[in-house]
C-alpha positions as YAML, in Angstrom:
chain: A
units: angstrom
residues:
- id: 1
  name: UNK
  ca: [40.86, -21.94, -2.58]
- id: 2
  name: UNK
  ca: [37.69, -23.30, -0.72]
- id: 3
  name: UNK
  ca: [34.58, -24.06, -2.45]
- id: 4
  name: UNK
  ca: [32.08, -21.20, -1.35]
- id: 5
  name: UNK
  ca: [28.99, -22.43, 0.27]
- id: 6
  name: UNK
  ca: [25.54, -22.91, -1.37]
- id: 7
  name: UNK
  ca: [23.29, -20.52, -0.80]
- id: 8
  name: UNK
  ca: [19.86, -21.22, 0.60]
- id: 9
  name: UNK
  ca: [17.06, -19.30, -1.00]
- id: 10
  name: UNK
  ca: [13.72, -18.87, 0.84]
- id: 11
  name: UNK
  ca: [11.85, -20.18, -1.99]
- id: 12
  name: UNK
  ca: [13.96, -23.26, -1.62]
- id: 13
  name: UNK
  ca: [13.32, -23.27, 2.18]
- id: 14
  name: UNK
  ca: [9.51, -23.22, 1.24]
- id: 15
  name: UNK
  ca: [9.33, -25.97, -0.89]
- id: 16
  name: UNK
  ca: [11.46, -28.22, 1.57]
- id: 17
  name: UNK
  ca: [8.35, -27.47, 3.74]
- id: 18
  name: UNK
  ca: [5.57, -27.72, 1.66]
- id: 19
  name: UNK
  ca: [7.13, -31.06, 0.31]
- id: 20
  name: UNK
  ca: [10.40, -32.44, 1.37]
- id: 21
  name: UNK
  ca: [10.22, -35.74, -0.89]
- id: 22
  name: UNK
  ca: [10.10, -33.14, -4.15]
- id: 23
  name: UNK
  ca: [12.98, -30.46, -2.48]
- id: 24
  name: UNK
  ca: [15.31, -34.18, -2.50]
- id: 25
  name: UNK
  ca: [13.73, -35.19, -6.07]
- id: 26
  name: UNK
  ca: [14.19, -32.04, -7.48]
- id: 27
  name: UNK
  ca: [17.85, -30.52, -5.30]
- id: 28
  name: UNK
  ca: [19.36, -33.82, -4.77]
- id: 29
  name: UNK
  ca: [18.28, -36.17, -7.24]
- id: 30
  name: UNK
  ca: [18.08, -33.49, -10.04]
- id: 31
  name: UNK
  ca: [14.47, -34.71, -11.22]
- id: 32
  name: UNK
  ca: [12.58, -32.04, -13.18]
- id: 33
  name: UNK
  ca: [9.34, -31.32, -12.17]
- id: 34
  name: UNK
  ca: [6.34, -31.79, -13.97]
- id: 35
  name: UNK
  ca: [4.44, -28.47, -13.46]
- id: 36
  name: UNK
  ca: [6.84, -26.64, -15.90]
- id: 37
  name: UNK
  ca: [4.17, -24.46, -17.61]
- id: 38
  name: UNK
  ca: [2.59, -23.97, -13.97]
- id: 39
  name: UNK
  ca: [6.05, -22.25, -12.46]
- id: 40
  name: UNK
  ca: [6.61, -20.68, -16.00]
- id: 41
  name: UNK
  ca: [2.99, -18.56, -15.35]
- id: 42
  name: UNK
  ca: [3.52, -17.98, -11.74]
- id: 43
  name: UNK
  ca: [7.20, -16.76, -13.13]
- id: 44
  name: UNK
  ca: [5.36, -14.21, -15.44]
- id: 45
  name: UNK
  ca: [3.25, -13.09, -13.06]
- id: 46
  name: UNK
  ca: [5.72, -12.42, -10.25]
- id: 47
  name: UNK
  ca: [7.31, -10.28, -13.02]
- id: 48
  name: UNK
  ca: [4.32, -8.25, -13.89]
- id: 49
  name: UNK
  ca: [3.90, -7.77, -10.20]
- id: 50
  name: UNK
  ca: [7.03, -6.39, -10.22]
- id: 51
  name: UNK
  ca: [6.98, -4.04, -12.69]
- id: 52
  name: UNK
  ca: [3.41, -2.64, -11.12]
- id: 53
  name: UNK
  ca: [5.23, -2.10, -7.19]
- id: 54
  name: UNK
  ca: [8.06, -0.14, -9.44]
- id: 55
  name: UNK
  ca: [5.71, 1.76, -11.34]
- id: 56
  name: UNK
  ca: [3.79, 2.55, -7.91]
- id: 57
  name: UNK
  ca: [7.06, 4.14, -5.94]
- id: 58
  name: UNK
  ca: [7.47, 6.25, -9.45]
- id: 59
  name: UNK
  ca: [4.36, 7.49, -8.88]
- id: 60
  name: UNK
  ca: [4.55, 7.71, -5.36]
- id: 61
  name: UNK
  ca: [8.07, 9.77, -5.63]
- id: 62
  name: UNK
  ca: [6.45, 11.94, -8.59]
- id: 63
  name: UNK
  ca: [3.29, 12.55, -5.78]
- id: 64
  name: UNK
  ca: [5.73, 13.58, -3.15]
- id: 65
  name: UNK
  ca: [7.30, 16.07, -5.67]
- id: 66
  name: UNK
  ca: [3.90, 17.72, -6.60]
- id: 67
  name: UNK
  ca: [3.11, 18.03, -3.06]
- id: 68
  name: UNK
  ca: [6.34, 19.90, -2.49]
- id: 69
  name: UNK
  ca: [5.88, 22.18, -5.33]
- id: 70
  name: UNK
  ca: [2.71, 22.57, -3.79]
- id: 71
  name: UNK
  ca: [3.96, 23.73, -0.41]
- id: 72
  name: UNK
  ca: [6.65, 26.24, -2.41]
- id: 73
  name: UNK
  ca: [4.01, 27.90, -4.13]
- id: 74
  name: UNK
  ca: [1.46, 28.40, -1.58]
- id: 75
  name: UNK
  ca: [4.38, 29.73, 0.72]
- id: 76
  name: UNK
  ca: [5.78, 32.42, -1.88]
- id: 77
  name: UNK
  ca: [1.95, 33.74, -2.84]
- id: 78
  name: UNK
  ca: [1.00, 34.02, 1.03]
- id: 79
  name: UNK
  ca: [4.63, 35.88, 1.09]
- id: 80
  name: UNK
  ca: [3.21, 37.82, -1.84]
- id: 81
  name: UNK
  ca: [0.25, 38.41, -0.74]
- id: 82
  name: UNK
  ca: [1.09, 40.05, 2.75]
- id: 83
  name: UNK
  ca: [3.14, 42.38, 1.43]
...
């Protein structure tokens, strides 16, 4: 069976072109970098992002709801009402 290819993350493309000396230290050589507790923050906070953009669409679904339930209701009293 063949071997599947690597796949290329963008991150990985990034850091080939902010510094291709540390993409070969770090892909090829298998050096570790230095900045550990650096990339372990920015790791936390690209989680915390994440959970704020997933509590925005909740909130943006549960806004879409209210304004339909909005719509409903005004439509049935103005039915209501002209009768």
């Amino acid at each position: 069976m063949p071997a599947r290819p690597r796949l290329i993350r963008a991150s990985e493309i990034g850091e080939y072109v902010y510094c291709h000396r540390a993409w070969w230290l770090g892909r090829v050589q298998g050096e570790a970098s230095i900045n550990v507790a650096e990339m372990a923050a920015g790791a936390g906070g690209h989680a915390r992002h994440g959970q704020t953009v997933a509590a925005a669409g909740c909130l943006q679904l549960a806004a879409y709801i209210f304004i339909a339930l909005a719509v409903v209701v005004a439509v049935v009293w103005l039915a209501s009402a002209m009768q």
